[in-house]
Backbone as XML, in Angstrom:
<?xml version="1.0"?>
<chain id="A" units="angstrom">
  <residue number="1" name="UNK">
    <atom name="N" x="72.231" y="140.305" z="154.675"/>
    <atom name="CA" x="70.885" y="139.790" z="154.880"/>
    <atom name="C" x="70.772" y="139.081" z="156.227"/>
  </residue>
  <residue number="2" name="UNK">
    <atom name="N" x="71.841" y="138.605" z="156.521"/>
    <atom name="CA" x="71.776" y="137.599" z="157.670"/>
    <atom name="C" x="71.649" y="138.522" z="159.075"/>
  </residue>
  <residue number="3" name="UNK">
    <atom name="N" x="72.332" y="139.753" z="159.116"/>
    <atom name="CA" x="72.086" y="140.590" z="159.963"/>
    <atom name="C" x="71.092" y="141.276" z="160.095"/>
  </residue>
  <residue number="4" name="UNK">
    <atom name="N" x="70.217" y="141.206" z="159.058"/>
    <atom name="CA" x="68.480" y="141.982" z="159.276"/>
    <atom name="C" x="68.109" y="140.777" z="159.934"/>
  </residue>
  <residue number="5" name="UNK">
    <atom name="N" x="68.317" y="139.695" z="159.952"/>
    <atom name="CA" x="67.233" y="138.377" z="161.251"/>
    <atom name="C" x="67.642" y="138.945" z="162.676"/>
  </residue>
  <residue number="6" name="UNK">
    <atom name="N" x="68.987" y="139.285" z="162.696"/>
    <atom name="CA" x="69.034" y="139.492" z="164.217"/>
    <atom name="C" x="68.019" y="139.573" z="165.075"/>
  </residue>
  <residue number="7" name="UNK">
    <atom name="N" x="67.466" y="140.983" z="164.873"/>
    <atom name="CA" x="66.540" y="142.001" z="165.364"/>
    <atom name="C" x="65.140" y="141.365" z="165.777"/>
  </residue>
  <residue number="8" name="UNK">
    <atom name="N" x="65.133" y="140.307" z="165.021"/>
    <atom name="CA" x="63.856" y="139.632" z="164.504"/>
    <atom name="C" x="63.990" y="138.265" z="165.737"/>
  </residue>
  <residue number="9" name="UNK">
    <atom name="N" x="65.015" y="137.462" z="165.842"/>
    <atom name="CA" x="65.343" y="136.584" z="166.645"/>
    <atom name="C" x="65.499" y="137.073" z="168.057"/>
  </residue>
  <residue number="10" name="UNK">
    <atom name="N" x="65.699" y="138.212" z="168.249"/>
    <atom name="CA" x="66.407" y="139.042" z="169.453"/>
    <atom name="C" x="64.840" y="139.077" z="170.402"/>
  </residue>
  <residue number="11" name="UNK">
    <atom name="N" x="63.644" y="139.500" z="169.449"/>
    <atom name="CA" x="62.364" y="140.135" z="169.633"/>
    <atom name="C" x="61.110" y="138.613" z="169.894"/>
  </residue>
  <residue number="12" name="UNK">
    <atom name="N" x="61.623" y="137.526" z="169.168"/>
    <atom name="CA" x="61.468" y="136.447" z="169.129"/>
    <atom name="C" x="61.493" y="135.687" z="170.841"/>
  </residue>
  <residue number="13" name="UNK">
    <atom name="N" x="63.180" y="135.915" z="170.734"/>
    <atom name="CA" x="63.335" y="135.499" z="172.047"/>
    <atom name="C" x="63.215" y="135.647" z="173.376"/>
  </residue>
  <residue number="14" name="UNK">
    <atom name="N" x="62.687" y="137.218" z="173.605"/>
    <atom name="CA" x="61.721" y="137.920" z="174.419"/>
    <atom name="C" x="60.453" y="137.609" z="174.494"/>
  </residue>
  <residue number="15" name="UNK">
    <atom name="N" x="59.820" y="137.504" z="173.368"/>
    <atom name="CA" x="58.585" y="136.908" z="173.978"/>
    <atom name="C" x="58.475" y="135.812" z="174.182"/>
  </residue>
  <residue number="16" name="UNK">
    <atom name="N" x="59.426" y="134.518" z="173.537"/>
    <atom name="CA" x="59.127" y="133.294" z="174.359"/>
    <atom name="C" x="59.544" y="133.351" z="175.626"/>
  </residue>
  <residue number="17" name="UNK">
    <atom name="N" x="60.523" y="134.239" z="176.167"/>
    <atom name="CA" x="61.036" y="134.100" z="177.716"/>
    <atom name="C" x="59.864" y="134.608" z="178.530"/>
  </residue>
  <residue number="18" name="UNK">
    <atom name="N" x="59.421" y="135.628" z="177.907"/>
    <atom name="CA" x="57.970" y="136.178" z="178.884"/>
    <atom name="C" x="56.896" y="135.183" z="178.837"/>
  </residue>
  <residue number="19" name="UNK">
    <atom name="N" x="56.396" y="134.689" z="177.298"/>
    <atom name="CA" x="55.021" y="133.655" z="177.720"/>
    <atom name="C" x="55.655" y="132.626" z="178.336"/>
  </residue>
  <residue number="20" name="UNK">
    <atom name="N" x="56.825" y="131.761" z="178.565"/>
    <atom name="CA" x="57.191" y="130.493" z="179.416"/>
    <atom name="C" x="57.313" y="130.975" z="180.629"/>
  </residue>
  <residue number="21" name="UNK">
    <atom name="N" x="57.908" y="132.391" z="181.176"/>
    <atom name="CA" x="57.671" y="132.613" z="182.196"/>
    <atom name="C" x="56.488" y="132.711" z="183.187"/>
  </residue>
  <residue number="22" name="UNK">
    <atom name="N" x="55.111" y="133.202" z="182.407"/>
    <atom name="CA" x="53.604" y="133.287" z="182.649"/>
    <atom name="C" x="52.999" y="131.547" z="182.679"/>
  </residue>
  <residue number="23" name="UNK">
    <atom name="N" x="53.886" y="130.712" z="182.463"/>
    <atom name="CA" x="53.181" y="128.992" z="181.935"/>
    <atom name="C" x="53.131" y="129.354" z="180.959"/>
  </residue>
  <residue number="24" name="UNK">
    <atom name="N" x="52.584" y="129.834" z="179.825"/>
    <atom name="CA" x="51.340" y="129.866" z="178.716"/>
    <atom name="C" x="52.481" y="128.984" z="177.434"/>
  </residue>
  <residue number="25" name="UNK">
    <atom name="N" x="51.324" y="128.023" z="177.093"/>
    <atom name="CA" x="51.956" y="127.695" z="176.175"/>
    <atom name="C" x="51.335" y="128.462" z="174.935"/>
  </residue>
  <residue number="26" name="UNK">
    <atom name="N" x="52.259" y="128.094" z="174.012"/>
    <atom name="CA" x="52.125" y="128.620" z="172.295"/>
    <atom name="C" x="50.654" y="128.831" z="172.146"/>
  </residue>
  <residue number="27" name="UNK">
    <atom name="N" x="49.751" y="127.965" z="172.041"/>
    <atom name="CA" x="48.350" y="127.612" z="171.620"/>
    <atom name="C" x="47.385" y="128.849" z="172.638"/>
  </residue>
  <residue number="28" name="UNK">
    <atom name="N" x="47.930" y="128.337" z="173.962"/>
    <atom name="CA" x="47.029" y="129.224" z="174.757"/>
    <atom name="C" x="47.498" y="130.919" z="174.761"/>
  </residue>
  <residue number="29" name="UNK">
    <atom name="N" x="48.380" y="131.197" z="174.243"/>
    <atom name="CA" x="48.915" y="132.851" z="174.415"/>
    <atom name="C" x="48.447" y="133.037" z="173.362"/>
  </residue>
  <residue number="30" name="UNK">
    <atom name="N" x="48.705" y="132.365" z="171.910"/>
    <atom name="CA" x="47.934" y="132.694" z="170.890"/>
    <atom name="C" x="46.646" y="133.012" z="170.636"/>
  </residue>
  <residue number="31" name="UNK">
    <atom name="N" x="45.591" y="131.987" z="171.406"/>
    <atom name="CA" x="44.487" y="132.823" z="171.891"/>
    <atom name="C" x="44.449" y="133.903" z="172.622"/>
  </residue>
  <residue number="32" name="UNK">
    <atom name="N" x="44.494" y="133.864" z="173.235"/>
    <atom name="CA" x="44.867" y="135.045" z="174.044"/>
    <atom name="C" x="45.372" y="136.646" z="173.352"/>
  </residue>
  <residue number="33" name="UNK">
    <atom name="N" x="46.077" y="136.443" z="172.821"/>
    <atom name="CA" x="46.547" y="137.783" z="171.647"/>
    <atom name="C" x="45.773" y="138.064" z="170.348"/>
  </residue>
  <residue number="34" name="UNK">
    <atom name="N" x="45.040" y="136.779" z="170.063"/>
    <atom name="CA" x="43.779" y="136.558" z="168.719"/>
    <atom name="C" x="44.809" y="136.121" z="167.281"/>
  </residue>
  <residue number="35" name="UNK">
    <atom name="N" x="45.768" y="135.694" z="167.682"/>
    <atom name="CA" x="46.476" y="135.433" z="166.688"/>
    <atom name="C" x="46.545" y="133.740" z="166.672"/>
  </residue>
  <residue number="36" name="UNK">
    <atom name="N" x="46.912" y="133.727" z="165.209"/>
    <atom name="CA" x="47.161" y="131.855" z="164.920"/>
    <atom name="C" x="48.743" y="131.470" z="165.690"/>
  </residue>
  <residue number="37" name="UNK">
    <atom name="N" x="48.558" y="129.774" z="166.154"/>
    <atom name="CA" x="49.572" y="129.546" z="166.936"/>
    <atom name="C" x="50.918" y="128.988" z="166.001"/>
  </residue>
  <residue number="38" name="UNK">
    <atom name="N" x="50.539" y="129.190" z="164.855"/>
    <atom name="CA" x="52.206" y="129.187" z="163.884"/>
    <atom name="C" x="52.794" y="130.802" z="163.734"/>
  </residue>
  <residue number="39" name="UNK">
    <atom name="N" x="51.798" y="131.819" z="163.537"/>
    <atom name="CA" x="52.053" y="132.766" z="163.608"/>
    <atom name="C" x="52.917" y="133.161" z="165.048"/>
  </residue>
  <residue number="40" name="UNK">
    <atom name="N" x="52.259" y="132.752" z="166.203"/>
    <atom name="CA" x="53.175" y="133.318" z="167.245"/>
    <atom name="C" x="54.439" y="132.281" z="167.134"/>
  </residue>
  <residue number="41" name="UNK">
    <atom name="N" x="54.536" y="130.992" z="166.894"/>
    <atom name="CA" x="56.042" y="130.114" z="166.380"/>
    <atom name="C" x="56.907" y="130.948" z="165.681"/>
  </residue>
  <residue number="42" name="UNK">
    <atom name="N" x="56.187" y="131.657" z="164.480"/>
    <atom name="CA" x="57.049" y="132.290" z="163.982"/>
    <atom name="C" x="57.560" y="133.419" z="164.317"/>
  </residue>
  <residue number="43" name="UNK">
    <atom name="N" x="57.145" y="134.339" z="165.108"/>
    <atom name="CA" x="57.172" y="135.038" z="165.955"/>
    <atom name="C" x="59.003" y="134.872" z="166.413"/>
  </residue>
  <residue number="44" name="UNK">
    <atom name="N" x="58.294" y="133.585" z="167.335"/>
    <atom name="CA" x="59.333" y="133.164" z="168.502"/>
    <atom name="C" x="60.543" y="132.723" z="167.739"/>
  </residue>
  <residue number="45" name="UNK">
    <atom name="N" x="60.721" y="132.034" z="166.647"/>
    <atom name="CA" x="61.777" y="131.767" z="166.220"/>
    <atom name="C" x="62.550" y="133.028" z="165.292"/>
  </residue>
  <residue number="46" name="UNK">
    <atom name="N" x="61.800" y="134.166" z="165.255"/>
    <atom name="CA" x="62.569" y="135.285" z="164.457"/>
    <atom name="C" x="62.056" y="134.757" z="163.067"/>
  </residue>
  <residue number="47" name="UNK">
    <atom name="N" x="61.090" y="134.452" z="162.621"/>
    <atom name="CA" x="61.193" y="133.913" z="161.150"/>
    <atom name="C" x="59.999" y="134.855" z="160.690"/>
  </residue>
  <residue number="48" name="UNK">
    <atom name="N" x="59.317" y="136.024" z="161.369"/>
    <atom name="CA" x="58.420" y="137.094" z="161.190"/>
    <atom name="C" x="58.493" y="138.296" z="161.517"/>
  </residue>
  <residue number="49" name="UNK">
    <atom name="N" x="58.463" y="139.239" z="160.361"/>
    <atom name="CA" x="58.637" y="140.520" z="160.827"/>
    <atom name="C" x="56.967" y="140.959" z="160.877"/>
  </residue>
  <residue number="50" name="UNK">
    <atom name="N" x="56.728" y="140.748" z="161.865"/>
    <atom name="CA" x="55.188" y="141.756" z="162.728"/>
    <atom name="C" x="55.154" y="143.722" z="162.627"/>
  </residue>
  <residue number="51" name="UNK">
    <atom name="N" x="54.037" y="143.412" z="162.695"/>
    <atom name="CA" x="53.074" y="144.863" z="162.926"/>
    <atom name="C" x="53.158" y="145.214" z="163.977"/>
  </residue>
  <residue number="52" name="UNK">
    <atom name="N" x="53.014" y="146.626" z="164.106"/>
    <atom name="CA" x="53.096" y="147.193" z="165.675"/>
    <atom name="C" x="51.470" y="147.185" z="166.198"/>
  </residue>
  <residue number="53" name="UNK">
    <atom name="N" x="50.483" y="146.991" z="165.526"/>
    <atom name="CA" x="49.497" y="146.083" z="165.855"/>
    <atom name="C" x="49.316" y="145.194" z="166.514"/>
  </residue>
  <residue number="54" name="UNK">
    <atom name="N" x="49.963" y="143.731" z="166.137"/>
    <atom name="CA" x="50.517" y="142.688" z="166.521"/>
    <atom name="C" x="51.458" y="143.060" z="167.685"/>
  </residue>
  <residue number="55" name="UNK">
    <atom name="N" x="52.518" y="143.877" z="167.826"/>
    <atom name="CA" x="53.200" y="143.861" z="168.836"/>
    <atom name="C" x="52.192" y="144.873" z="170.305"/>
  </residue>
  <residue number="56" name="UNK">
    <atom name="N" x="51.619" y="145.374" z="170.108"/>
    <atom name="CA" x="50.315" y="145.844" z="170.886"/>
    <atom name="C" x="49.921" y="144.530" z="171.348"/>
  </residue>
  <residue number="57" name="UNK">
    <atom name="N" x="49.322" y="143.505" z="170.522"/>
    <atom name="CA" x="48.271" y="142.411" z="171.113"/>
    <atom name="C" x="49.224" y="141.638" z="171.987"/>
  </residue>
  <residue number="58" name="UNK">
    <atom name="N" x="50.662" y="141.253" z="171.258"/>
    <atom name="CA" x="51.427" y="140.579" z="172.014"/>
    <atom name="C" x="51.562" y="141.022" z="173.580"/>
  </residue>
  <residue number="59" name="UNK">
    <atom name="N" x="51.823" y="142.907" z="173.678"/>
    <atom name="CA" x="52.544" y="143.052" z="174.904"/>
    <atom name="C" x="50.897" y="143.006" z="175.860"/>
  </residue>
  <residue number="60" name="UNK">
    <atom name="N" x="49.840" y="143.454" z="175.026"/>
    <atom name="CA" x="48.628" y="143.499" z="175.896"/>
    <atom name="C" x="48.582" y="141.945" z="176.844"/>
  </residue>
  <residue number="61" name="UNK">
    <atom name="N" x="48.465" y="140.535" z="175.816"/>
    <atom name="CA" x="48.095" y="139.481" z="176.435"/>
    <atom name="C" x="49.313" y="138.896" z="177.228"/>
  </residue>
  <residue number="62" name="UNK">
    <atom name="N" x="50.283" y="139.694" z="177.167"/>
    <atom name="CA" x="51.208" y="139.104" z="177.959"/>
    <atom name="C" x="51.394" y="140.122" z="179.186"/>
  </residue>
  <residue number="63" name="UNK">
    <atom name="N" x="50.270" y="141.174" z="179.446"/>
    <atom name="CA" x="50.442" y="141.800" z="180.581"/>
    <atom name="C" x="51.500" y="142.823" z="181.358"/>
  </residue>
  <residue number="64" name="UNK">
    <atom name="N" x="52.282" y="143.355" z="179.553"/>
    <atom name="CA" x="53.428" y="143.891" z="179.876"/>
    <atom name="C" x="53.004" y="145.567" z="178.962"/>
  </residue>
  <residue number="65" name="UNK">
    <atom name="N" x="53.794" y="146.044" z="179.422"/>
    <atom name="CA" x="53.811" y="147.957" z="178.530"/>
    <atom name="C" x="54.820" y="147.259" z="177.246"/>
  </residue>
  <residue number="66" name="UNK">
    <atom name="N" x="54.647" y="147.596" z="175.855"/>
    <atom name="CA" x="55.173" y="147.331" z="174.822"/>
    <atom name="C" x="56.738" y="147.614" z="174.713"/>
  </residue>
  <residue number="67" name="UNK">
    <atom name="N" x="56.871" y="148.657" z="175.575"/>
    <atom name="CA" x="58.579" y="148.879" z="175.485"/>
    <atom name="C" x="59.021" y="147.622" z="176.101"/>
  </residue>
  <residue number="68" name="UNK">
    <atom name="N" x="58.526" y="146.704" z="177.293"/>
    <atom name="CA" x="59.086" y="145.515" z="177.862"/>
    <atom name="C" x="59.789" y="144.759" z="176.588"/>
  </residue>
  <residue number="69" name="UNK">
    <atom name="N" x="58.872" y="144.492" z="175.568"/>
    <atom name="CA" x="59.174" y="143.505" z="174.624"/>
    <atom name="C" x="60.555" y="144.054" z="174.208"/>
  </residue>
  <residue number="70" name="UNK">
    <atom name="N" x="61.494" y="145.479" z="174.314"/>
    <atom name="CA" x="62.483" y="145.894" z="173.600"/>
    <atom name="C" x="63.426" y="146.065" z="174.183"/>
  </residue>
  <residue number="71" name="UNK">
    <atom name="N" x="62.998" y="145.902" z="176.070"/>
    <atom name="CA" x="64.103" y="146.120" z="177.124"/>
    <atom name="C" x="65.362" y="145.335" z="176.160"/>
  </residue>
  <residue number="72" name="UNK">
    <atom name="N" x="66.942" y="146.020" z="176.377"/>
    <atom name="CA" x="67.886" y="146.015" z="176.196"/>
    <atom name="C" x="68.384" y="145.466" z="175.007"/>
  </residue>
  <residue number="73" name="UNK">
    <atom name="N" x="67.218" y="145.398" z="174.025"/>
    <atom name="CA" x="67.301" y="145.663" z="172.675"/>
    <atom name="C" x="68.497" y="146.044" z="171.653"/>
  </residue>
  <residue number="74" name="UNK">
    <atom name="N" x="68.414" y="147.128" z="171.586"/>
    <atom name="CA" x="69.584" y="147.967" z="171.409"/>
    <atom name="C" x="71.672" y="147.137" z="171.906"/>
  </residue>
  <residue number="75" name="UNK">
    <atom name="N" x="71.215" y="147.353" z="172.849"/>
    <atom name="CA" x="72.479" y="146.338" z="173.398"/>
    <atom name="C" x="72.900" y="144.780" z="172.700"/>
  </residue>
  <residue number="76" name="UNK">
    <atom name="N" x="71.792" y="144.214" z="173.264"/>
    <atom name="CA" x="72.022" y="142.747" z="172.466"/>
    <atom name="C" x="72.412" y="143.038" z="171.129"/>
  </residue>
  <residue number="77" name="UNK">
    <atom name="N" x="71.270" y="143.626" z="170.300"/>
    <atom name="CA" x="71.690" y="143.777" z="168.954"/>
    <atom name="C" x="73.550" y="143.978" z="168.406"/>
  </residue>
  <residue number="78" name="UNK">
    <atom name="N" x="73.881" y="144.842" z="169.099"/>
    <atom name="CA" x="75.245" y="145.431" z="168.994"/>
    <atom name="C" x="76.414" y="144.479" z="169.571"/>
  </residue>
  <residue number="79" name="UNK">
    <atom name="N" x="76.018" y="143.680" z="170.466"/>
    <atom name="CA" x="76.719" y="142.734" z="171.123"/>
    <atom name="C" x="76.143" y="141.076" z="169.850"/>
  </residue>
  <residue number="80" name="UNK">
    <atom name="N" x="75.006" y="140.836" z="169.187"/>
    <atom name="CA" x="75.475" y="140.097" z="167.908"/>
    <atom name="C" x="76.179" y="140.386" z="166.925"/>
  </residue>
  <residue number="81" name="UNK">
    <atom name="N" x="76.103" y="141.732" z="166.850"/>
    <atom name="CA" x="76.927" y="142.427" z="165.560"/>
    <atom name="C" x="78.246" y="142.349" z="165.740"/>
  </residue>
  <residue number="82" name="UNK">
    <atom name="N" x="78.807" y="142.642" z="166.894"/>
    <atom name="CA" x="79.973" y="142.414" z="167.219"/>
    <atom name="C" x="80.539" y="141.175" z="167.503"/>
  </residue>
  <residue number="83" name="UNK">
    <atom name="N" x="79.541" y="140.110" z="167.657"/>
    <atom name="CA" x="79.920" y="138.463" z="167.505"/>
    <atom name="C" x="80.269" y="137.592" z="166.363"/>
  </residue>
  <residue number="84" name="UNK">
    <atom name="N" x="79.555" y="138.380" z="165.185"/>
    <atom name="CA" x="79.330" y="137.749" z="163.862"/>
    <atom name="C" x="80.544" y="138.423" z="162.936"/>
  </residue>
  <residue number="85" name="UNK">
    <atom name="N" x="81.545" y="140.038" z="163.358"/>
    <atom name="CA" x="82.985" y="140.641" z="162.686"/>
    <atom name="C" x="84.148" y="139.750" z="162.994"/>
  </residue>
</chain>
């Protein structure tokens, strides 16, 4: 179970690096995407598994193509998996 959060924290932590990179805090990106600002918290901390809906609004208001949100994805993932054997 603990290894299905990965994915979730991994995806989390991409978009907080992109909205802190833009300024935007929590409240204001959340507008911005039309979503509530616990919803994007949860988001950011991996504690939500989202819609590809939601991941649309995310990559739209953050000004990125949706694959951005997954750049090297794959990798990290495999490099926690291999941290946690």
């Amino acid at each position: 179970m603990k290894n299905d959060l990965i994915p979730l924290k991994i995806f989390g932590t991409t978009v907080r690096k992109l909205r802190e990179e833009q300024g935007l805090s929590q409240e204001s990106f959340a507008d911005l995407c039309g979503l509530h600002r616990t919803y994007i918290g949860g988001i950011e901390r991996g504690e939500r598994n989202i819609g590809l809906l939601n991941v649309l609004r995310i990559a739209k208001a953050l000004g990125v193509e949706p694959g951005m949100l997954f750049a090297d994805f794959d990798q990290k993932i495999l490099e926690r998996l291999d941290d946690q054997q």
